[in-house]
C-alpha positions as CSV (number, residue, x, y, z in Angstrom):
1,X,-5.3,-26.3,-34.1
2,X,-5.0,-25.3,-37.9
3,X,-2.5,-22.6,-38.5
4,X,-2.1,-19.6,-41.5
5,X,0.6,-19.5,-43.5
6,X,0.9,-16.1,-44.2
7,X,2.6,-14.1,-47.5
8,X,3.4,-10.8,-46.9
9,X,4.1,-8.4,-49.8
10,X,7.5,-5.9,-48.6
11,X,10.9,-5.3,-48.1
12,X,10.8,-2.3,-45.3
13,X,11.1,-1.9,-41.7
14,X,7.3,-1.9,-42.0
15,X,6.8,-5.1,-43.1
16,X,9.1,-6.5,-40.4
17,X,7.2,-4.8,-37.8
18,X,4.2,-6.1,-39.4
19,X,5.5,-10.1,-39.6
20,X,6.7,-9.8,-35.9
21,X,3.0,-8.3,-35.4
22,X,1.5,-11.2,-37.1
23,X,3.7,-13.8,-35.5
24,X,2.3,-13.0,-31.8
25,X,-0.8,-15.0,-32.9
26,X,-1.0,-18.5,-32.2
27,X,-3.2,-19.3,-35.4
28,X,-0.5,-17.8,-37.5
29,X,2.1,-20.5,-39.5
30,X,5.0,-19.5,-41.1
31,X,5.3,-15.8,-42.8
32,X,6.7,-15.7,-45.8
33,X,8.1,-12.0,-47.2
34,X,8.9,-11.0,-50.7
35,X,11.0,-9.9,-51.2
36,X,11.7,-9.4,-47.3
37,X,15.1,-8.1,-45.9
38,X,18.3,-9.3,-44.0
39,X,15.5,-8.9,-40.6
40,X,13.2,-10.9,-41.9
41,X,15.3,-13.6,-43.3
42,X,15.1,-16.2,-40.9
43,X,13.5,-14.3,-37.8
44,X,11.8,-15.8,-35.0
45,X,13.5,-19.2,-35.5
46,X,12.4,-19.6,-38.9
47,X,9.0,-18.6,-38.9
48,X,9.7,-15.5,-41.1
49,X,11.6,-16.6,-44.2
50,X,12.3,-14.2,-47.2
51,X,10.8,-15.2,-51.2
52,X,13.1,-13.7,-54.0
53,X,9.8,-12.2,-55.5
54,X,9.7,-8.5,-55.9
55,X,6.5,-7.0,-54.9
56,X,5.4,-5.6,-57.9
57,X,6.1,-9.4,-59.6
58,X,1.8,-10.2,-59.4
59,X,2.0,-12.9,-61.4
60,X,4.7,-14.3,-59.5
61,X,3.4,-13.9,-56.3
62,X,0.3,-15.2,-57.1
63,X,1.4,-18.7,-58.7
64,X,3.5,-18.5,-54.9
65,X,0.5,-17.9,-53.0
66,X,-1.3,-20.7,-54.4
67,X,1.7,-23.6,-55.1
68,X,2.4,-23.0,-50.8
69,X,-1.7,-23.3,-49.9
70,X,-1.2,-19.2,-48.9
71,X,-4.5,-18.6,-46.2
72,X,-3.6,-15.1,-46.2
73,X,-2.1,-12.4,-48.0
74,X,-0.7,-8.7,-46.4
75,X,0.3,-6.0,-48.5
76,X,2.4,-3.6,-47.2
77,X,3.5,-1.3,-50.0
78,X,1.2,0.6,-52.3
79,X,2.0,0.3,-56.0
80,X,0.9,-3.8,-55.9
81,X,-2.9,-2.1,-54.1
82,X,-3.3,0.6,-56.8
83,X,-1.8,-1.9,-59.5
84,X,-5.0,-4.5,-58.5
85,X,-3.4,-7.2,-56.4
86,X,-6.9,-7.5,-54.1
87,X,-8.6,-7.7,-56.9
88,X,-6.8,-10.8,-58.7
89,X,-6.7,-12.6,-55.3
90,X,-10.1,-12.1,-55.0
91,X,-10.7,-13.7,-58.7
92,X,-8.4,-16.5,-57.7
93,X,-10.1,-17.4,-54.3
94,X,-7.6,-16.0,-52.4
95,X,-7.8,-14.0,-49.4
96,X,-5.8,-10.6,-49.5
97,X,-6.3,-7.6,-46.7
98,X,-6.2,-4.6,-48.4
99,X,-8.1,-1.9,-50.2
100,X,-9.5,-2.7,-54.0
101,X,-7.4,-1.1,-56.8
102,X,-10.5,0.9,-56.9
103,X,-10.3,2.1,-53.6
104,X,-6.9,2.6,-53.3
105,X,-7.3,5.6,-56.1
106,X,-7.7,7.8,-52.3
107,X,-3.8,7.3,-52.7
108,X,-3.1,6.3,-56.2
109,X,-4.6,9.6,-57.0
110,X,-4.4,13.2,-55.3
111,X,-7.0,14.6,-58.0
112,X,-9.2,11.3,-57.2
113,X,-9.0,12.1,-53.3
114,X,-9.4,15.6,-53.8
115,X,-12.7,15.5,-55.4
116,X,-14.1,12.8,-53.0
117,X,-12.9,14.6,-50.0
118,X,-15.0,17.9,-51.8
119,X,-17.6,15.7,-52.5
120,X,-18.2,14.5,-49.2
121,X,-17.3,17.6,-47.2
122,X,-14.4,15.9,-45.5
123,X,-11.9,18.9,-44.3
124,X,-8.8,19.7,-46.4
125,X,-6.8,23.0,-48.4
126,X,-8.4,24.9,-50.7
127,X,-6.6,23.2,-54.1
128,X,-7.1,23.0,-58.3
129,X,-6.2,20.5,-60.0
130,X,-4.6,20.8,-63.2
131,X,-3.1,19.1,-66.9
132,X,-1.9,22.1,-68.0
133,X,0.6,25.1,-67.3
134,X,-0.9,28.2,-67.9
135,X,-4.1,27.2,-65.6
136,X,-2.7,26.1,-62.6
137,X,-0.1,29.4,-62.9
138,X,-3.4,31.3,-63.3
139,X,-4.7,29.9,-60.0
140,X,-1.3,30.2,-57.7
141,X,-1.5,34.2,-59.2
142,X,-4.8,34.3,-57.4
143,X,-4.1,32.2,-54.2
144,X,-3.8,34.7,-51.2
145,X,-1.6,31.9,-49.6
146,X,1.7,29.9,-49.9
147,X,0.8,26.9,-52.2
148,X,2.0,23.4,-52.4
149,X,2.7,21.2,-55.8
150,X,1.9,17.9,-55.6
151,X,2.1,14.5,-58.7
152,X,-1.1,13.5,-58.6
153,X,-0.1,9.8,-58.8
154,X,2.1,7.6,-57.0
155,X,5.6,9.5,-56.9
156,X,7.4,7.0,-54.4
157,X,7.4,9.3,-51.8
158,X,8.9,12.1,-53.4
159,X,6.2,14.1,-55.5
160,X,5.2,17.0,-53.1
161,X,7.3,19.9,-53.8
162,X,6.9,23.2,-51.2
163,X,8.1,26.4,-53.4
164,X,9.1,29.5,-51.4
165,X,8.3,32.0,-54.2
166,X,5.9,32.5,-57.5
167,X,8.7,31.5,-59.6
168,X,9.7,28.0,-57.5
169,X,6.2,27.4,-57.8
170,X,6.0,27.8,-61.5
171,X,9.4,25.6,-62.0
172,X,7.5,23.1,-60.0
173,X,4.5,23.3,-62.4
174,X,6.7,23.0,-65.7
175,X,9.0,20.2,-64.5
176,X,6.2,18.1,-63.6
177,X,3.4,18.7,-66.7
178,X,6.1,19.5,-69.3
179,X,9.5,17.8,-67.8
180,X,7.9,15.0,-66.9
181,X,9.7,15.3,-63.9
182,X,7.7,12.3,-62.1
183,X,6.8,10.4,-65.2
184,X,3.1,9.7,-65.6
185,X,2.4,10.5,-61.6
186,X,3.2,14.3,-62.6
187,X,1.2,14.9,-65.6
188,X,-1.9,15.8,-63.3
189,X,-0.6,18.1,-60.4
190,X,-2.6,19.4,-57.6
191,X,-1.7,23.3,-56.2
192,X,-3.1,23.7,-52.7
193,X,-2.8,25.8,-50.0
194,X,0.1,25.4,-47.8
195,X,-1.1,24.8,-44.0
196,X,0.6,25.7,-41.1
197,X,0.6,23.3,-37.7
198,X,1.1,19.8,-36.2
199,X,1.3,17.4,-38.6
200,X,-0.3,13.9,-37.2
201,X,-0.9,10.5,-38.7
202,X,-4.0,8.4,-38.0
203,X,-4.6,4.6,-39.1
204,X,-7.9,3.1,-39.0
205,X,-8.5,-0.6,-39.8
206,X,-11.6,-0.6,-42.3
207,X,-14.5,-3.3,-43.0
208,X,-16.5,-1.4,-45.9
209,X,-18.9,-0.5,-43.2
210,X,-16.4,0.7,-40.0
211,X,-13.3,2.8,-39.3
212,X,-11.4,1.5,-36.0
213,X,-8.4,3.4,-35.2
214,X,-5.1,2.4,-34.2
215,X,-3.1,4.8,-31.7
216,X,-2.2,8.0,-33.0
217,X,1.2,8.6,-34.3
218,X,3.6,11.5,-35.2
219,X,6.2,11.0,-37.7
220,X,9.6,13.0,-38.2
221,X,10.0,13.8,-42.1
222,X,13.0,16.3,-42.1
223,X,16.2,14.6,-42.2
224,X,18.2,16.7,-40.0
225,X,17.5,17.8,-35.8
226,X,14.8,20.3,-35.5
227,X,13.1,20.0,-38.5
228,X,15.5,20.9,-41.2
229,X,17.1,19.4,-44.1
230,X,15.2,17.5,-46.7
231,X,11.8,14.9,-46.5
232,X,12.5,11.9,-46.1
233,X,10.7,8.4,-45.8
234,X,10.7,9.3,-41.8
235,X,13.4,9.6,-39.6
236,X,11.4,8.2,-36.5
237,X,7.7,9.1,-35.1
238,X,6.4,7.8,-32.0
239,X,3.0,7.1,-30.5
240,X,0.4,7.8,-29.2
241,X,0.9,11.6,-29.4
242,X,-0.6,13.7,-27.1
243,X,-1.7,16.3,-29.8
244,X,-4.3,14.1,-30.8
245,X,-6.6,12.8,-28.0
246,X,-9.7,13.1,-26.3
247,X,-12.4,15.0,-28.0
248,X,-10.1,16.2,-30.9
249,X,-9.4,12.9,-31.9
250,X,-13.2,11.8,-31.4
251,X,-13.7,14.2,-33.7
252,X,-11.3,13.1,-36.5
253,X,-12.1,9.6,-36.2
254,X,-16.4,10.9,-37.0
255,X,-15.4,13.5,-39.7
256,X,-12.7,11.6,-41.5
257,X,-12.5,8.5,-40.9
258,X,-15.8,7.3,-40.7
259,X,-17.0,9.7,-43.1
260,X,-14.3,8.4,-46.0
261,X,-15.6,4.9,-45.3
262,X,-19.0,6.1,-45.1
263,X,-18.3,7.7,-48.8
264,X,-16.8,5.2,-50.4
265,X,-19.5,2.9,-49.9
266,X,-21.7,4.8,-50.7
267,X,-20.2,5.2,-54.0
268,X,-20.3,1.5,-54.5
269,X,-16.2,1.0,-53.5
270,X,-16.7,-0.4,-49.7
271,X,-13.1,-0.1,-48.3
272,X,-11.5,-2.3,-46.8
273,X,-7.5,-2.6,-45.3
274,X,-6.1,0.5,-43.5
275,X,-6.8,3.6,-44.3
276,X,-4.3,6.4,-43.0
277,X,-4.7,10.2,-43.1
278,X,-2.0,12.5,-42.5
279,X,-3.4,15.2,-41.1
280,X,-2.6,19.0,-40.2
281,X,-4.1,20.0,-36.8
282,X,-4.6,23.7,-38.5
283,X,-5.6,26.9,-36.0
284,X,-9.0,26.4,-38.0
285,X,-9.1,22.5,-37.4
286,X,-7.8,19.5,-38.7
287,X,-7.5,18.9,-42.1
288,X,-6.4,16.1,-44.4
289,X,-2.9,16.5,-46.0
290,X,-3.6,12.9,-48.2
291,X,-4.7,9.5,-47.4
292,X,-2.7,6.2,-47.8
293,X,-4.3,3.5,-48.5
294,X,-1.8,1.2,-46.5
295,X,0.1,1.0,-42.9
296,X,2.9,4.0,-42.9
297,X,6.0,3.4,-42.3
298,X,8.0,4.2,-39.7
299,X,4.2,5.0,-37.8
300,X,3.4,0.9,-38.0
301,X,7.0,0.3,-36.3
302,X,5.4,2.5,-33.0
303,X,1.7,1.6,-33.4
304,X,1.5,-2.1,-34.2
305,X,3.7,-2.9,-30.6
306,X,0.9,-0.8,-28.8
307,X,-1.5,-3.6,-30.0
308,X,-1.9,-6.0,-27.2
309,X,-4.6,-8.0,-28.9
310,X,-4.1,-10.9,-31.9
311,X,-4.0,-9.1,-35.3
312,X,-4.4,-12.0,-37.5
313,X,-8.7,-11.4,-35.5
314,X,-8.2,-7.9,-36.7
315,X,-7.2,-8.5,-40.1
316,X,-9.2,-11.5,-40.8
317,X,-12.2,-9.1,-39.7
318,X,-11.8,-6.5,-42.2
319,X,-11.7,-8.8,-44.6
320,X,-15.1,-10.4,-43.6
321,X,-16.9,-7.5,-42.6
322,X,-17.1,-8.6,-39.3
323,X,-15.3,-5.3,-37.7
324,X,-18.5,-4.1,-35.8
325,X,-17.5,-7.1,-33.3
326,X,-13.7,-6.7,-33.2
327,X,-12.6,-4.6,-29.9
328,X,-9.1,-3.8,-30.0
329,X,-6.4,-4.3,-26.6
330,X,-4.4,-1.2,-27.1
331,X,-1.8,-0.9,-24.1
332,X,-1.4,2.5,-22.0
333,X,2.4,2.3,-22.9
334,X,4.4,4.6,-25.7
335,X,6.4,3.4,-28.4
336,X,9.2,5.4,-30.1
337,X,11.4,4.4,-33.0
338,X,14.5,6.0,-34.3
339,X,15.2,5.5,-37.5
340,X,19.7,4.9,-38.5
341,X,19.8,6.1,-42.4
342,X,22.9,5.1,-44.4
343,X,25.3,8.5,-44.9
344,X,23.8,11.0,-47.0
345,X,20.3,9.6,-46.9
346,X,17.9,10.8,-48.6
347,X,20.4,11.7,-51.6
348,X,23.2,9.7,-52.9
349,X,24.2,7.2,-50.4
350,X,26.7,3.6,-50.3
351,X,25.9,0.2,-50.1
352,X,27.2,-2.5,-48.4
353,X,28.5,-1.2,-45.1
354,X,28.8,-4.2,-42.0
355,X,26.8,-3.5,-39.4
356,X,27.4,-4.5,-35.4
357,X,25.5,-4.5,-32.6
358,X,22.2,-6.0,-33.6
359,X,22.3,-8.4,-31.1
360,X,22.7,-6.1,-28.5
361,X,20.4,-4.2,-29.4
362,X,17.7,-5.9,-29.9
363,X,18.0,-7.8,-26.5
364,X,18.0,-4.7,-24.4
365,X,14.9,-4.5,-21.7
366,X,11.5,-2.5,-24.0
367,X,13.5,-2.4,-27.5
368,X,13.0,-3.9,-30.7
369,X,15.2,-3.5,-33.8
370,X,13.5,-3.6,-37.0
371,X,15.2,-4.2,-40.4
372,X,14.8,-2.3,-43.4
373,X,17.7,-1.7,-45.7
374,X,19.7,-4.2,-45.1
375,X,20.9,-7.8,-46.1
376,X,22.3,-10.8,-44.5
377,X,25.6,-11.7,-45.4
378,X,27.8,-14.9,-43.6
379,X,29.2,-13.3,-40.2
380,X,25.6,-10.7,-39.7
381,X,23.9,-7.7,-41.7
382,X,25.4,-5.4,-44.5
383,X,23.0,-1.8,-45.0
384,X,21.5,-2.3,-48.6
385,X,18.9,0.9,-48.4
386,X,18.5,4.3,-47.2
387,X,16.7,3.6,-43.8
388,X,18.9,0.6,-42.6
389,X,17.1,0.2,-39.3
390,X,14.3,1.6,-37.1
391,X,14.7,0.6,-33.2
392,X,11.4,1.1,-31.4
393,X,11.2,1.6,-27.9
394,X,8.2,0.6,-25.6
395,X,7.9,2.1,-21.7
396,X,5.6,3.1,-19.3
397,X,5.6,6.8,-20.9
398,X,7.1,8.8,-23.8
399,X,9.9,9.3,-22.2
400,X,10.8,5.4,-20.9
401,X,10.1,4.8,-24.4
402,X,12.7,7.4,-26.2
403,X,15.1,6.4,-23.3
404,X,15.3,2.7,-24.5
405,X,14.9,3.4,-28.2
406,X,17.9,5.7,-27.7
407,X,20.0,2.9,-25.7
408,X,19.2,0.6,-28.5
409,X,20.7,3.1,-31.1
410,X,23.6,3.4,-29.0
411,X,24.9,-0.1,-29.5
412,X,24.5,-0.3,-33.8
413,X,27.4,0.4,-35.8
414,X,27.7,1.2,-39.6
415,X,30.2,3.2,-41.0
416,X,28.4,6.7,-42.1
417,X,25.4,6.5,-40.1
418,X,23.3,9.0,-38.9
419,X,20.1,9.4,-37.1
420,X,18.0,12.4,-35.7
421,X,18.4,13.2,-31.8
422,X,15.2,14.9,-31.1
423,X,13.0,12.6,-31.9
424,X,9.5,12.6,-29.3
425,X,10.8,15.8,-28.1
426,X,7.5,17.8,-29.6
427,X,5.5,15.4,-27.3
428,X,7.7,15.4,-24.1
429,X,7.0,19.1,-24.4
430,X,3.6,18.7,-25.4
431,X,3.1,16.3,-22.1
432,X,5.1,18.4,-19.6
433,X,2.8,21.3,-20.6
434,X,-0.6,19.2,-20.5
């Protein structure tokens, strides 16, 4: 039987989840990850082994892919998508799953999504989009609603600001368009109305011609218990969540999904990869907060373990436009993760702290520990990132689920850790209410 040797573009917890994901197929070879992480160095008896290529290094990687016969390349982050990495593989005669750098405008740029989501009546806020100061101030004057201030390009996570007053809006403005406060991804900002409700996150694999969605996932931003302190990467999520099922979800996967794929195509940019939209379930109906153009991360950590069936098929589809005939085994379980962030995450935080209880953790009944910010060293695992671990648990409910993520947790040690308690409680009282 011929198997894929795989390269997959990432350093997160994301891309671990994703090469443990990968490795359940028997087609699939050896994974490599660049520039990988202290999980993913050496897992599953060498069959994921790290490349010291950084994955914005194109040129690099692509020399790599084709010196080690690559049949496949997965990319996990965004920047190499929007910077054209599907599009040089494609040149090269390379297979790569992911959306063209075309495509992947929907998250390289607000202003870009925006305007397609207007053009193709695809619920969202009421927003402007704006290169200068005194228009967009002109337009928060005349909102009758709390705004938002978003970079318009890629920001790393970090360019959506939330202002509590006219003047924290207008600061907002100025530091961006005239600070330069995100570089380039803040010279075109987007104001929008600031919407009020659950906030979900749905994943659809994508041919060019079909959306099929993954499980639906909620993700904890807020670094602190119940919500507060600053956004973060995610502090944990879990899936499915109740919030989002039946006909609601039905009606998402028609009215967003299907209809951004349907648009794009009919543009002449077929889509194809994942396609994620964040979504706020709004007293007047869903509506899109932004798309990604990629898995999210920690949401592919609690979806991708739900997936019973081979996703190597799944992947390999998209990329040949043979989704139509791909049906996917999702299991009836749940899947939480809890994310352990270095000490004072997501500010100012040290490097280089050992780490115990891996092991242990890992080889508890329903958990899985996935690597993110950390490195191996001699003797085990020093943290080397913000988010040093996510531990996902899998059980017959929400509840098994948080219950073995939460044993897992229990065992890791690192000197100024922290993680959130309360993750999954929104859907355990979503559920007992149901």
């Amino acid at each position: 039987m011929h198997q894929t040797d795989i390269l997959l573009i990432g350093g997160g917890g994301r891309e671990h989840a994703l090469a443990r994901a990968l490795c359940r197929s028997h087609r699939v070879g050896r994974v490599h990850v660049a520039p990988g992480n202290g999980g993913t160095d050496g897992d599953l008896e060498g069959r994921v082994c790290n490349v010291p290529l950084a994955a914005d290094d194109l040129d690099g990687l692509l020399a790599f892919a084709r010196s080690r016969a690559i049949g496949l390349t997965v990319v996990g982050p965004e920047a190499p998508l929007v910077a054209g990495i599907v599009d040089r593989w494609a040149a090269a005669g390379l297979r790569c799953f992911g959306p063209s750098a075309a495509a992947a405008q929907l998250e390289g740029s607000k202003a870009f999504a925006k305007a397609f989501m207007q053009r193709h009546g695809i619920p969202t806020a009421r927003s402007g989009t704006f290169t200068a100061v005194e228009p967009a101030l002109a337009w928060i004057d005349a909102a009758p609603f709390p705004v938002v201030v978003k970079a318009s390009g890629l920001a790393a996570g970090k360019g959506v600001i939330l202002p509590e007053t006219r003047g924290a809006a207008e600061a907002a403005v100025r530091s961006m368009i005239e600070g330069g406060a995100f570089g380039d991804a803040g010279a075109e900002v987007i104001v929008e109305e600031r919407l009020v409700g659950e906030e979900v996150s749905l994943m659809a694999l994508c041919d060019g011609r079909v959306a099929l969605s993954l499980p639906p996932a909620r993700d904890h931003k807020r670094a602190l218990d119940g919500d507060m302190g600053l956004n973060t990467g995610g502090m944990g999520a879990f899936a499915p969540t109740p919030a989002l099922s039946g006909a609601a979800l039905d009606a998402i996967e028609r009215d967003v999904m299907q209809k951004t794929v349907d648009g794009m195509a009919a543009e002449g940019v077929p889509y194809r990869g994942v396609l994620y939209a964040g979504l706020m379930l709004t007293a007047d109906g869903p509506r899109v907060l932004e798309f990604n153009c990629r898995f999210g991360d920690p949401e592919t950590q609690v979806v991708l373990p739900l997936i019973d069936s081979d996703v190597l098929d799944a992947i390999e589809a998209c990329i040949d436009g043979a989704l139509i005939d791909t049906r996917l085994t999702v299991s009836k379980d749940a899947a939480a993760t809890v994310v352990l962030a270095s000490g004072g995450y997501p500010q100012t935080y040290v490097r280089g702290m050992t780490i115990d209880g891996i092991p242990g953790a890992d080889a508890l009944d329903g958990a899985t520990v996935y690597h993110a910010g950390t490195r191996r060293v001699d003797d085990g695992w020093q943290t080397s990132g913000g988010r040093v671990l996510a531990v996902t648990g899998r059980g017959a409910d929400l509840k098994q689920a948080l219950q073995r993520a939460y044993a897992g947790v229990g065992r890791i040690r690192f000197e100024g850790a922290h993680h959130r308690t309360d993750i999954g409680r929104v859907g355990l009282m979503a559920g007992s209410t149901a």
